[in-house]
C-alpha positions in Angstrom: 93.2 99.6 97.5 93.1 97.0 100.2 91.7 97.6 103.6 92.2 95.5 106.8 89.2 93.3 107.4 87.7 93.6 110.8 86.1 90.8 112.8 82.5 92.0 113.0 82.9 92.1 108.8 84.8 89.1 109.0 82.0 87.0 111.3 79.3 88.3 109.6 80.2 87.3 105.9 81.3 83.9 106.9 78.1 83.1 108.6 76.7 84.3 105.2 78.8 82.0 103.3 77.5 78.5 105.6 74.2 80.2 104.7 74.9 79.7 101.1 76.5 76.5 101.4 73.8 74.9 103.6 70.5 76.7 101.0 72.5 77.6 98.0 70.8 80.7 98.3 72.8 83.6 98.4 72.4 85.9 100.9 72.2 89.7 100.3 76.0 91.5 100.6 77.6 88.4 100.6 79.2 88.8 97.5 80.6 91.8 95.1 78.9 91.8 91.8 81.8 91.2 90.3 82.8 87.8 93.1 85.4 85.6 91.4 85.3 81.7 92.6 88.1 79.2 92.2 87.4 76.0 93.2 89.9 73.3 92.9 88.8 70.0 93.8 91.1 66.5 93.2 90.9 65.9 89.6 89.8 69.1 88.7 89.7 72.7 88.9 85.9 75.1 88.4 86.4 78.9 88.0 83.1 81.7 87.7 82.4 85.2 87.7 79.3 87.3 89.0 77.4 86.2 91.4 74.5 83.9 89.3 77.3 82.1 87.7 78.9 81.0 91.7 75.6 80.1 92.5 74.9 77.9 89.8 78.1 76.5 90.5 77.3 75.5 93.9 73.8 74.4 92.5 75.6 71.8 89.9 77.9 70.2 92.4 75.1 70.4 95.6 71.6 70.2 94.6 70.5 69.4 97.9 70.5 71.5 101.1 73.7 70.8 103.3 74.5 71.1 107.3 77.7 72.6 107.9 77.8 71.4 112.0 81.7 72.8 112.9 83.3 75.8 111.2 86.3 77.6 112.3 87.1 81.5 111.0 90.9 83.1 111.2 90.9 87.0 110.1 93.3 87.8 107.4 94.6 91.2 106.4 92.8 91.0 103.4 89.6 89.1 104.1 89.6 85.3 106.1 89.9 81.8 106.1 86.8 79.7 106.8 87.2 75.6 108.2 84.2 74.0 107.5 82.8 70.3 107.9 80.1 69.9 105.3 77.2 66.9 105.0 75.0 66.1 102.6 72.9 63.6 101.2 72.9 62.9 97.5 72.0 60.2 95.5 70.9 58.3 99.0 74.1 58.5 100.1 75.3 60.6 103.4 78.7 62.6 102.6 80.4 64.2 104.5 83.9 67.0 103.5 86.1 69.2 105.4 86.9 72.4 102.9 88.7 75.2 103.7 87.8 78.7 102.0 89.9 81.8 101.3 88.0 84.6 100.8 89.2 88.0 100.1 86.6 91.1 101.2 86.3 94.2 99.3 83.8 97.0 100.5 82.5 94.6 102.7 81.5 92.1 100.4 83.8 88.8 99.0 85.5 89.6 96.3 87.4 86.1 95.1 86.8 83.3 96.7 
């Protein structure tokens, strides 16, 4: 069954998800046991299920901590959409990406992102 997503839900889970991009910890509630990610990137495209396998995603591709300075959030229907600008250092290299997320919430938790 899908519910309408409010803001407060909305606010509150995507300041959970710079949390995890910034630590690479994941936050409590921020995802559903069962979270699916789908991550497409230029040349390729990363899938996992559960919440230790997302994490280790994000681990493999970001092993450092991150600053996410500027993020925007629109509400959707079924969850929201999450504009960020992401920099890191890796390999003694600054980098810097502008992403945008799609998350889908279900019992106030992301369910596929």
């Amino acid at each position: 069954m899908t519910t309408l997503t409010d803001t407060t839900t909305a606010a509150d889970l995507a300041a959970k998800l710079v949390t995890f991009l910034e630590t690479g910890a994941v936050p409590e509630g921020l995802f559903t046991p069962d979270v699916f990610l789908d991550f497409t990137v230029p040349q390729w495209r990363l899938q996992a299920e559960g919440i230790d396998d997302c994490a280790r995603l994000r681990q493999l591709g970001h092993s450092e901590p991150s600053r996410v300075p500027r993020s925007r959030l629109d509400v959707t229907e079924t969850g929201f959409v999450l504009e960020v600008e992401e920099e890191w250092e890796a390999g003694g290299e600054q980098w810097y990406c502008r992403e945008l997320l799609r998350a889908d919430v279900s019992d106030g938790a992301i369910s596929q992102l």
